[in-house]
C-alpha positions as CSV (number, residue, x, y, z in Angstrom):
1,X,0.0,0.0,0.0
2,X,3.1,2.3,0.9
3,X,4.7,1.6,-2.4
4,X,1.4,1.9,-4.3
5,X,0.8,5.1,-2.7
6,X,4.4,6.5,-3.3
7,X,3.9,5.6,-6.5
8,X,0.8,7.5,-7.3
9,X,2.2,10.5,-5.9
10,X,5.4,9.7,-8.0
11,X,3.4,10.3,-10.8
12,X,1.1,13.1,-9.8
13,X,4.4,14.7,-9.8
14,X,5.6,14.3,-12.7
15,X,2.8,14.9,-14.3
16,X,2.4,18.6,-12.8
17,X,6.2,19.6,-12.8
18,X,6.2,18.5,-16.8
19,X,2.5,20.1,-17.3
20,X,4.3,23.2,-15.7
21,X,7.5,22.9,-17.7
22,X,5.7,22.5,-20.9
23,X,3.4,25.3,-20.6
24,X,6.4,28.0,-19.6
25,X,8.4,26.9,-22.7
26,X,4.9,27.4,-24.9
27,X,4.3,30.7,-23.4
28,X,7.6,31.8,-23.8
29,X,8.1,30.8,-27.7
30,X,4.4,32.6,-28.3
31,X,5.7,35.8,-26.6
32,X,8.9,35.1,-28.5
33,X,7.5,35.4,-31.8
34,X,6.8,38.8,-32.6
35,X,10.8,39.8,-32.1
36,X,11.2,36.8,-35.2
37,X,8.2,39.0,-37.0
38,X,5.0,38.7,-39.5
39,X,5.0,39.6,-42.8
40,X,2.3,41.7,-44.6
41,X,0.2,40.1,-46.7
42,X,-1.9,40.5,-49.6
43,X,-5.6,41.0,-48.3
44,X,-4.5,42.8,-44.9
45,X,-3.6,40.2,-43.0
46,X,0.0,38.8,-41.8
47,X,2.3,35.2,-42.1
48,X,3.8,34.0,-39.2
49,X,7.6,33.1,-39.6
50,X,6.8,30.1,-38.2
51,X,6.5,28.3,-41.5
52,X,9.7,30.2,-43.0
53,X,13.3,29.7,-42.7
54,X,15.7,32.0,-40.7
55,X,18.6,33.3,-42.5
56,X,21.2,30.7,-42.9
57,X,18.9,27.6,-41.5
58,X,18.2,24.7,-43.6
59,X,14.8,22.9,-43.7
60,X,15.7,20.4,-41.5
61,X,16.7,23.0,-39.3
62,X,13.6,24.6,-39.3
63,X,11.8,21.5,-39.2
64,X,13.1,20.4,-36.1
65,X,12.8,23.7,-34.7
66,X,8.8,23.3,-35.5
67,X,8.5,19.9,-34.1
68,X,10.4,20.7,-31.1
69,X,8.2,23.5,-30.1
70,X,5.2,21.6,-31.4
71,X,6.1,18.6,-29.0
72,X,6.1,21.1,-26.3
73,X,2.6,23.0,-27.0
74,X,1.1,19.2,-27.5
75,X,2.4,17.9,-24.5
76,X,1.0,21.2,-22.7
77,X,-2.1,21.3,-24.1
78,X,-3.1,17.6,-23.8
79,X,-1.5,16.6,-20.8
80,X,-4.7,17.3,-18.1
81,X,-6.4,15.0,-20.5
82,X,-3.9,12.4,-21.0
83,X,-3.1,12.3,-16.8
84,X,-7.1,11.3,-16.4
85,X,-6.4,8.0,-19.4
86,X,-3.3,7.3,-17.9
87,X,-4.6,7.0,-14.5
88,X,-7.1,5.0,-16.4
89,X,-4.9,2.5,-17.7
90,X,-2.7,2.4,-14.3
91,X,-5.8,1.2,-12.6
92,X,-6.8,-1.6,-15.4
93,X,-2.7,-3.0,-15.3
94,X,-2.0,-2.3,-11.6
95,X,-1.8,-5.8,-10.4
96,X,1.8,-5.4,-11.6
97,X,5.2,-3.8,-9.6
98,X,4.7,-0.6,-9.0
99,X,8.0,0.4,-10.6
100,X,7.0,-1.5,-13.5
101,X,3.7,0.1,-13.9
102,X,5.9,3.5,-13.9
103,X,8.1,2.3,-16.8
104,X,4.3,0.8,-18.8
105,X,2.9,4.2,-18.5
106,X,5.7,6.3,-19.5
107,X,5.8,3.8,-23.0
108,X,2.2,4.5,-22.9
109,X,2.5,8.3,-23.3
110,X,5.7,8.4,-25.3
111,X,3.7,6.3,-28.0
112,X,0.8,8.8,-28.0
113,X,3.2,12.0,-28.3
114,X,5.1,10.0,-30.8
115,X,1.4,10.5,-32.9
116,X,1.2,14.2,-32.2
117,X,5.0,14.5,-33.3
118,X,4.2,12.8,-37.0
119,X,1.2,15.3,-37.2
120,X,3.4,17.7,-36.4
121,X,5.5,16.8,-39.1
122,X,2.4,16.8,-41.6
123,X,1.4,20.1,-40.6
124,X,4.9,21.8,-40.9
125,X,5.0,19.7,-44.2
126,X,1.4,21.7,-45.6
127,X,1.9,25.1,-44.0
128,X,5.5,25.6,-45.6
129,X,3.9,24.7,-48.8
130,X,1.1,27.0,-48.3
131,X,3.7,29.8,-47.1
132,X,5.5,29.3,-50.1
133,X,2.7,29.5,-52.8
134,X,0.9,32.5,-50.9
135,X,3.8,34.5,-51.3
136,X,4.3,33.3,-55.0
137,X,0.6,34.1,-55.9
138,X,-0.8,37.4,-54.5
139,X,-4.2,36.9,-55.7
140,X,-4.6,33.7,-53.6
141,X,-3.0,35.4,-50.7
142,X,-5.3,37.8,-50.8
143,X,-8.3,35.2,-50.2
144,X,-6.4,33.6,-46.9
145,X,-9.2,35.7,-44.4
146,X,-12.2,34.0,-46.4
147,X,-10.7,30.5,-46.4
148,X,-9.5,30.7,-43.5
149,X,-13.0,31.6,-41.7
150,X,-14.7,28.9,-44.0
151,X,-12.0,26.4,-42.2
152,X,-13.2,27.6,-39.0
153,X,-16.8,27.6,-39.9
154,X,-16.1,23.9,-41.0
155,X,-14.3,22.9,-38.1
156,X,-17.0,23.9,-35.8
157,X,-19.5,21.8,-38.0
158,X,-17.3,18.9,-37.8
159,X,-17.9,19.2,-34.1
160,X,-21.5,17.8,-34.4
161,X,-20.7,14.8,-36.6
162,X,-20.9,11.0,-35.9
163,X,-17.0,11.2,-36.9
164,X,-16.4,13.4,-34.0
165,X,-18.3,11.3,-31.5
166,X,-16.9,8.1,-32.5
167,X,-13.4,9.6,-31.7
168,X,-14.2,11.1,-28.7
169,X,-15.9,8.2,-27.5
170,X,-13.0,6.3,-28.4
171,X,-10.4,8.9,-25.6
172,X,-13.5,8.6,-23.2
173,X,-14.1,4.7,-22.7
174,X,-11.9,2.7,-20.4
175,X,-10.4,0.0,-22.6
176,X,-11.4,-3.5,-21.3
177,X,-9.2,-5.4,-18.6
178,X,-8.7,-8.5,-20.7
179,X,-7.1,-6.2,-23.9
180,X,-4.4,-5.1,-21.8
181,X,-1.3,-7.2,-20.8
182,X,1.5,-5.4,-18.4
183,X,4.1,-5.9,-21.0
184,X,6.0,-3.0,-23.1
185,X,4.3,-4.1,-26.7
186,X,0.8,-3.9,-25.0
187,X,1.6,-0.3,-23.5
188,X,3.2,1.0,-26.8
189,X,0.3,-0.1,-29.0
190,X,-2.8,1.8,-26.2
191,X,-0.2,4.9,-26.7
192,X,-0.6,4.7,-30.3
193,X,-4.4,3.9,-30.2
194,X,-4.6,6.8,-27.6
195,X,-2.8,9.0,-29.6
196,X,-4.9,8.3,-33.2
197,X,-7.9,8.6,-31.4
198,X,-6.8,11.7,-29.5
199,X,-5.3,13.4,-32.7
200,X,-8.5,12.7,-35.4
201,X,-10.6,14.1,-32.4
202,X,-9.1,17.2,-32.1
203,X,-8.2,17.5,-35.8
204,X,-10.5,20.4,-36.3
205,X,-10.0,22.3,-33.2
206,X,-6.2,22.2,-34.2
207,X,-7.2,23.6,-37.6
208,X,-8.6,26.4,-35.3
209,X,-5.7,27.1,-33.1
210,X,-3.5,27.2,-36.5
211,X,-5.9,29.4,-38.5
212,X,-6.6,31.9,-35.6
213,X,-2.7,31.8,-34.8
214,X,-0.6,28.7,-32.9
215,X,1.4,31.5,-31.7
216,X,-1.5,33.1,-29.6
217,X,-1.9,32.3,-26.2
218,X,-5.4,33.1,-25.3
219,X,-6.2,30.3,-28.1
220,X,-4.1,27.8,-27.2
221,X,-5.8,28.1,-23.9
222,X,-9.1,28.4,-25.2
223,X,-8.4,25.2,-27.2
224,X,-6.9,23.3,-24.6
225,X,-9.9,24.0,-22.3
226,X,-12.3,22.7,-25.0
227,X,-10.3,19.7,-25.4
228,X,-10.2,19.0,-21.7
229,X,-13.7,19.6,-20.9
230,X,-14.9,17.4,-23.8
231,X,-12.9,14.4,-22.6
232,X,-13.3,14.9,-18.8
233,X,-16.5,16.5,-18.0
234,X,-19.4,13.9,-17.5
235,X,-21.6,15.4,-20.3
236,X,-18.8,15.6,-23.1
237,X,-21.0,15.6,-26.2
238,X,-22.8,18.0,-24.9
239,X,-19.6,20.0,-24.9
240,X,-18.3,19.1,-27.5
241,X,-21.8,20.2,-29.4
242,X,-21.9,23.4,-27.8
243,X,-18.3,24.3,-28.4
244,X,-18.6,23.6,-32.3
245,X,-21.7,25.9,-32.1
246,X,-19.5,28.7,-30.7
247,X,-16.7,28.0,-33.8
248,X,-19.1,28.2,-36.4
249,X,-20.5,31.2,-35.3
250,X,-17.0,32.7,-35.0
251,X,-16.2,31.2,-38.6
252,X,-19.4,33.2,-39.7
253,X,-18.3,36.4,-38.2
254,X,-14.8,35.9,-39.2
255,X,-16.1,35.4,-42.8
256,X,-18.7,38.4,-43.0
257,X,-15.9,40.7,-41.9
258,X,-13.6,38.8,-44.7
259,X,-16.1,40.1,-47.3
260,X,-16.9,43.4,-45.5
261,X,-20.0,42.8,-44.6
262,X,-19.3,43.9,-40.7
């Protein structure tokens, strides 16, 4: 019971000291981004320098630059939600060592950040390639509000769809007792399934935190509070309903002020 109890407060605090960690080093690189600059854009608004390279950095470079300070807004963002399914899985496997169980659940969320990371790498991947042919093609450019509030319009909607509910469900459920052996391929493979799950759920509010600006505080924090309270509070679809009803009327104002309508 000692060790068991140790061990639960072992992992409380690790959890809060890297929750902590993680969301300094976010805030920090958002409030470090207007010294790297915007750039003007066709259409009045501006492009992060996140999808461009610094002077004298390579792509890879500035890929890992991304991915490292994607890893680190990820792990802020869904950590309070990922605690609550690792405690999950710690109950379902706990007849095991306790130091053992430590070792399972850090495979288990190394596996579901190891998802997040080859997102990551997709979405550095499409936004440098938008980046590139926005500043190439003015006239396009110069539509990026409009699309940009349809995206957020569409990401709202998405929010009410079976797709969206079969996902969430799928972070929600405890998995059953007999699925899950104490063993390291067992834990790496509920990361993974975790992680997909966790990812195609929050696919459209990502798409929101990107359009509105991943470099913006307030959103990340709006975001993250949406994703928690979907997965966490007892009446998630409700949330998750109401919350897609807020993004599509913010996509619809964002789109009537695009064509200068408001």
């Amino acid at each position: 019971m000692v060790s068991q109890r140790a061990s639960e407060q072992t992992f409380r605090g690790t959890a809060g000291l890297l929750f902590i960690t993680s969301a300094a080093l976010a805030v920090i690189w958002c409030r470090s981004m207007p010294e790297m600059g915007f750039m003007p854009m066709p259409g009045g608004w501006t492009m992060s320098m996140t999808w461009m390279r610094m002077p004298g950095q390579t792509w890879a470079e500035a890929a890992a630059s991304f991915l490292g300070m994607w890893l680190v807004m990820m792990i802020a963002m869904m950590l309070p939600s990922v605690v609550f399914m690792l405690k999950r899985y710690r109950r379902i496997v706990g007849q095991t060592d306790q130091a053992r169980l430590g070792r399972l659940s850090a495979i288990v969320a190394a596996a579901y950040f190891v998802v997040w990371t080859l997102l990551g790498v997709i979405v550095y991947a499409l936004g440098s390639v938008l980046a590139e042919i926005e500043m190439r093609h003015s006239m396009l450019a110069s539509t990026v509000p409009v699309l940009a509030a349809i995206c957020v319009l569409v990401a709202g909607a998405l929010q009410l769809t079976a797709w969206k509910a079969h996902h969430l469900a799928c972070c929600r459920l405890a998995p059953k007792p007999e699925t899950l052996e104490a063993d390291v391929s067992t834990a790496w493979w509920q990361g993974l399934c975790l992680g997909f799950h966790c990812s195609c759920c929050c696919l459209n509010l990502t798409v929101i935190l990107l359009v509105l600006g991943v470099m913006d505080v307030r959103t990340m924090a709006v975001v993250t509070a949406a994703i928690t309270l979907e997965r966490l509070a007892p009446a998630g679809d409700a949330v998750s309903r109401i919350t897609g009803g807020f993004a599509m009327a913010l996509g619809l104002l964002l789109f009537l002020r695009a064509v200068d309508l408001v």
